[in-house]
C-alpha positions in Angstrom: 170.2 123.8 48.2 171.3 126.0 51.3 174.9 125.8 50.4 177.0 128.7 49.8 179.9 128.9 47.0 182.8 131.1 46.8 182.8 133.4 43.6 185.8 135.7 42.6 185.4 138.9 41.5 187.2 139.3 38.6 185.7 142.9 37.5 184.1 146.2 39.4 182.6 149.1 37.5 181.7 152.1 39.1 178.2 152.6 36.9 176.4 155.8 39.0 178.0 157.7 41.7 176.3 155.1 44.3 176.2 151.9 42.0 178.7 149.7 41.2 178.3 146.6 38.4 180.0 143.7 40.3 181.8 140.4 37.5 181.9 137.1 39.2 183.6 133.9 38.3 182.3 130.8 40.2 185.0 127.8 40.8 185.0 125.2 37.9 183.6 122.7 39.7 180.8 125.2 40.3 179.7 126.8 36.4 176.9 124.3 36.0 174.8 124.9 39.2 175.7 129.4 38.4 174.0 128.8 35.0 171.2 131.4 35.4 167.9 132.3 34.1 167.0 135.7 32.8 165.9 138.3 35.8 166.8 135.4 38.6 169.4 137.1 41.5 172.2 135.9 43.7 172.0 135.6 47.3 175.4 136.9 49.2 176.0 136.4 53.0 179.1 138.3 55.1 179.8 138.7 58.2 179.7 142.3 59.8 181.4 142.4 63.2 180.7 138.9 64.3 177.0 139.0 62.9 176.3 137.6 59.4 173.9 139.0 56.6 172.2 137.8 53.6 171.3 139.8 50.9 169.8 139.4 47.7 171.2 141.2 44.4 169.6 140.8 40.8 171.8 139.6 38.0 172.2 142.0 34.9 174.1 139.9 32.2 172.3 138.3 29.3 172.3 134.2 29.3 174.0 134.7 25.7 177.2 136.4 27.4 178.9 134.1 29.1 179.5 136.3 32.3 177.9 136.7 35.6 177.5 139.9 36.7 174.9 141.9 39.4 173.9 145.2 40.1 174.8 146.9 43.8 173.2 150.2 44.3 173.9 151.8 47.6 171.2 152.0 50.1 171.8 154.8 53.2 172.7 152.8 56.1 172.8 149.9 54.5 176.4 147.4 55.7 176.2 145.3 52.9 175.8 147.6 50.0 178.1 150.3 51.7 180.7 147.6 51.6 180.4 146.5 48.2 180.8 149.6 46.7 184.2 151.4 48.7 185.3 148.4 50.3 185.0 145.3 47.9 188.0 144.8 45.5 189.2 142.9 42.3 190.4 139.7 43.4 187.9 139.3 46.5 185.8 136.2 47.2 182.4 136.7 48.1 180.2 133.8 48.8 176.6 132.7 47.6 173.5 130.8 46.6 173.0 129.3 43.5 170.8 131.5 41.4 167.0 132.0 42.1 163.8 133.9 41.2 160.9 133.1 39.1 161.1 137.1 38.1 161.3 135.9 34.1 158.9 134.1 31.2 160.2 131.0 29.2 162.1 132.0 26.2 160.3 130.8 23.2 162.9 131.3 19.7 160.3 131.4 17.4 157.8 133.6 19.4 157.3 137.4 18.0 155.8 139.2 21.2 155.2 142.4 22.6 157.1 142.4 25.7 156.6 145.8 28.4 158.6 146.3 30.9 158.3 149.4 33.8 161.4 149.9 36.1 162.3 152.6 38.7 166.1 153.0 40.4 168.0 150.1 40.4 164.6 147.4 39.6 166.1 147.8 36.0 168.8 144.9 36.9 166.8 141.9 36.5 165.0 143.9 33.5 168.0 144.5 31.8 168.9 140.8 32.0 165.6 139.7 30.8 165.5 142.5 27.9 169.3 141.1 26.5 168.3 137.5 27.0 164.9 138.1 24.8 165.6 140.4 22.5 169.4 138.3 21.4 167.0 134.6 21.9 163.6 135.9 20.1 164.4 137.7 17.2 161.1 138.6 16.4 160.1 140.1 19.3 160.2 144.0 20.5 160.3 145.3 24.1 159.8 148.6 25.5 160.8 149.9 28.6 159.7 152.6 31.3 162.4 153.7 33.0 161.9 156.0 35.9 164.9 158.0 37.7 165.0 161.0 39.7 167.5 162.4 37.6 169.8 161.5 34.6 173.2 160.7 36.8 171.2 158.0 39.2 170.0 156.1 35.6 171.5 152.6 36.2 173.4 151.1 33.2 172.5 154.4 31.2 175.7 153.8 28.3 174.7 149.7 28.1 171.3 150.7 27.4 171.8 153.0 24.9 174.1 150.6 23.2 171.5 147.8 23.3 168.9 150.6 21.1 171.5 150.6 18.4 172.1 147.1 18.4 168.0 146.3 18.2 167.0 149.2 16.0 163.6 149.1 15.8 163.0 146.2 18.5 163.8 148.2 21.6 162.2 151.4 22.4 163.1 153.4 26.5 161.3 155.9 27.8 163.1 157.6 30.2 160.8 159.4 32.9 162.8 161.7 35.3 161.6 162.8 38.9 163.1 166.2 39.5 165.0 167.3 36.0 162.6 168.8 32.9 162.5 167.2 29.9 161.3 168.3 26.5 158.0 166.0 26.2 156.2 166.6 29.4 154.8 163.6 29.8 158.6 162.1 30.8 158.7 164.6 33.6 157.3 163.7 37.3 156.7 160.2 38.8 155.5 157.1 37.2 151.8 156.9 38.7 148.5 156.0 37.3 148.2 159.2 35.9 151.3 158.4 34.0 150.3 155.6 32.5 147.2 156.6 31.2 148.5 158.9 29.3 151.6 156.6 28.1 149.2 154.0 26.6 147.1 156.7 24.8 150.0 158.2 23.6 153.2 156.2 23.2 152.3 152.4 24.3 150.5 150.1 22.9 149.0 148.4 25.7 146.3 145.7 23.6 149.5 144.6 21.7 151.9 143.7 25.0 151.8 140.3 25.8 153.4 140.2 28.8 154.4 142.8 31.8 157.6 143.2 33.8 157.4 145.4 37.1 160.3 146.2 39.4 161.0 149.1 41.3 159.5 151.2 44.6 156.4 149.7 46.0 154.3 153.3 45.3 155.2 152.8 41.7 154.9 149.0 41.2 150.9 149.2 42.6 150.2 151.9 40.2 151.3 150.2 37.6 150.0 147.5 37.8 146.4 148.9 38.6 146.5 150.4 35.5 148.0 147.5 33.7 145.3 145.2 34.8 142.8 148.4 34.2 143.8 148.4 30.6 143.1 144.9 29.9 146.2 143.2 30.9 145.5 139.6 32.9 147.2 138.6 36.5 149.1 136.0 34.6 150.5 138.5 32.2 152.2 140.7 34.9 155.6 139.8 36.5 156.8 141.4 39.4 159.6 141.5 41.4 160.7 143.5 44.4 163.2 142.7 47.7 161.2 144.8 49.9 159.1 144.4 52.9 155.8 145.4 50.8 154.2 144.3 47.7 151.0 143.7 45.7 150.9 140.5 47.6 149.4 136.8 46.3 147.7 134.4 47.8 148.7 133.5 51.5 148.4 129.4 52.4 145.7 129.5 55.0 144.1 127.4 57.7 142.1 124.8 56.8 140.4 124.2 59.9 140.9 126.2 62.8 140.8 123.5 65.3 144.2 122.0 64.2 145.6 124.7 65.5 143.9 124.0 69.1 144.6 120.7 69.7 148.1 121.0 71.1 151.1 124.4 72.0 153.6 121.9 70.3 154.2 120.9 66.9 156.2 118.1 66.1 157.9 119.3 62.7 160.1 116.8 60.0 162.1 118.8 58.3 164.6 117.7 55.0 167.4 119.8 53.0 170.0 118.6 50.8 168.6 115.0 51.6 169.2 114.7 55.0 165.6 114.9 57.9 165.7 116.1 60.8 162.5 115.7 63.5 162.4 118.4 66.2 159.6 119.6 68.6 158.7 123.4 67.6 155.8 125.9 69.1 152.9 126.7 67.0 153.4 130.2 67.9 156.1 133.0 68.1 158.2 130.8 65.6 158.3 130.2 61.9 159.5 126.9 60.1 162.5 128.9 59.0 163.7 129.7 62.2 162.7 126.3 63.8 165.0 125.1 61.5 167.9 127.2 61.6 167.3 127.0 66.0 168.0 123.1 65.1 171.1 123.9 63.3 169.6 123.2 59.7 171.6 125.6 57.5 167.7 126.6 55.9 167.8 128.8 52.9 167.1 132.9 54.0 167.6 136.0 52.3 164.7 138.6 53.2 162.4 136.9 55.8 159.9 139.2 54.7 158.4 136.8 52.8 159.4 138.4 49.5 162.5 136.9 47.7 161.7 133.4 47.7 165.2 131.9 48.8 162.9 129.8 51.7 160.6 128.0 49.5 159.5 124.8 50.8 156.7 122.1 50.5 154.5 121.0 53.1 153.6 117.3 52.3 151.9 116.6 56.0 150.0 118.7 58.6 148.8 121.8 57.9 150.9 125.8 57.8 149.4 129.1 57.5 151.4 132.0 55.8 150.5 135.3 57.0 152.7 136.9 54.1 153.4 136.2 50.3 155.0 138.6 47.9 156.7 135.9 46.1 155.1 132.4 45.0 152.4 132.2 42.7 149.1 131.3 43.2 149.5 127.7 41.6 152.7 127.2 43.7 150.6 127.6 47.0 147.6 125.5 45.7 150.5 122.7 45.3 151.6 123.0 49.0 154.7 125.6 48.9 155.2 128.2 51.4 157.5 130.5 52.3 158.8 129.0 55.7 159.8 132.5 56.4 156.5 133.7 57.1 155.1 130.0 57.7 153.5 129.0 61.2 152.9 125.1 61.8 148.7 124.4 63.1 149.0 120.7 63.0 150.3 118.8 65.6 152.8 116.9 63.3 153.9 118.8 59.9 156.2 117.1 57.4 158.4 119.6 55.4 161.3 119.4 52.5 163.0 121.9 50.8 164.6 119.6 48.1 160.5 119.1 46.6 
């Protein structure tokens, strides 16, 4: 699962003046296990002057394409995206994870839904993905998006998206809402708040024919949206969300069952198996997750955000007892089954049994 496999890039688009659309073709041996699912991302790792980094970029392509490709905006002081957009080159290897991400709904051929979808900056990667994927898979169905940019020249994949209207006449509608440039319709001027979407759904959207929600974007815009989502009569288990980000609408956190497991003992005495091989170590109950229990061990444990948002450390606990003091990426019925983000997970048993293969 951990492991990390070398793709080459075979293409680089510049698509903004600080984004860059990144092709990658995975060794032969390795198509099968890069055969992706809408909105799912790729985690990367590099080394920056002897320390390495892991970060975690959403895939754009459509399943029906045939091509692997993700979306690189550059972040102000970040190494990683800095790199990958004046430094990174046709002909490069850059290594990573096998695709992951529950940021997506099964396809269903015969389905004819009303899919919405509300992205801000560079949140419209996994979107787009998930819009191709739907739209070329369920013919009957229609999606509208929310697009919100501070201006026209940062609007990610702006051409691709205009092409996809023309190819899905009538199946794809984007509403374009611009931050600091006018438009003609006032309502596609300013940010997209709660405000906003009021008066899109008495206006332009539908929002008791959408069957299911897609949210990605800034953390400001992602609450408000789905307040108003849910305000409007949309269920929890008809919104999606996905941001890598420190702070989220979070779900449920495991918590303690009991609080005297975590008084019997200082020491915890944690089992830990990846890729089929266990490993029993001695660990504190406090002042060190799972994750880095098991990376102190040398288990090469799978990481992208440690903020307990992206999912790459998902684990099981099948004995003892964890608590989670953050989750912004399983669902609910994930942590009633015993998954955790080890990440953000803290053992309270004296004995804890853990796999990541589950």
């Amino acid at each position: 699962m951990a492991r990390f496999h070398s793709l080459q890039v075979t293409e680089i688009r510049q698509d903004t003046r600080d984004a860059v659309v990144v092709t990658l073709t995975p060794q032969e041996q390795d198509r099968g296990i890069f055969d992706f699912t809408q909105g799912q991302y790729l985690t990367f790792r590099r080394s920056f002057d002897g320390e390495e980094l892991r970060r975690s970029y959403s895939i754009c392509s459509g399943r029906h394409e045939g091509t692997l490709r993700v979306g690189i905006k550059r972040v102000e002081g970040g190494c990683f995206s800095t790199w990958a957009n004046e430094e990174l080159r046709v002909g490069d290897t850059m290594e990573a994870m096998p695709p992951m991400g529950a940021f997506f709904t099964p396809i269903e051929p015969e389905a004819a839904k009303n899919y919405l979808a509300f992205a801000g900056g560079s949140g419209v990667t996994p979107i787009l993905s998930i819009i191709k994927t739907t739209l070329a898979s369920e013919p009957r169905s229609h999606f509208t998006l929310v697009y919100a940019n501070r201006q026209i020249g940062s609007i990610m994949f702006r051409e691709e998206l205009d092409d996809l209207k023309n190819i899905y006449l009538g199946r794809l509608a984007i509403l374009h809402v611009l931050e600091s440039e006018s438009q003609d319709i006032d309502l596609f001027a300013g940010r997209v708040d709660a405000e906003k979407c009021t008066a899109l759904f008495k206006h332009w959207i539908d929002i008791e024919a959408a069957d299911m929600a897609f949210i990605c974007g800034p953390e400001p815009m992602m609450l408000a949206v789905a307040a108003a989502l849910r305000g409007h009569g949309m269920r929890d288990e008809q919104i999606k969300f996905e941001l890598f980000a420190s702070s989220q609408p979070g779900r449920a956190r495991r918590k303690a069952e009991s609080v005297a497991a975590a008084e019997r003992g200082i020491a915890c005495e944690a089992t830990v198996t990846l890729d089929g091989a266990t490993r029993v170590f001695s660990m504190p109950k406090q002042g060190q997750s799972l994750l880095e229990a098991a990376l102190e061990n040398r288990m090469d444990a799978p990481y992208a955000c440690k903020a307990g948002v992206c999912s790459t450390c998902r684990a099981k606990v099948l004995e003892g007892e964890a608590e989670m003091e953050v989750n912004h990426a399983l669902e609910d019925y994930e942590v009633r089954q015993g998954y955790v983000l080890t990440c953000q997970s803290y053992p309270l048993s004296d004995r804890i049994v853990v796999s990541y293969d589950q």
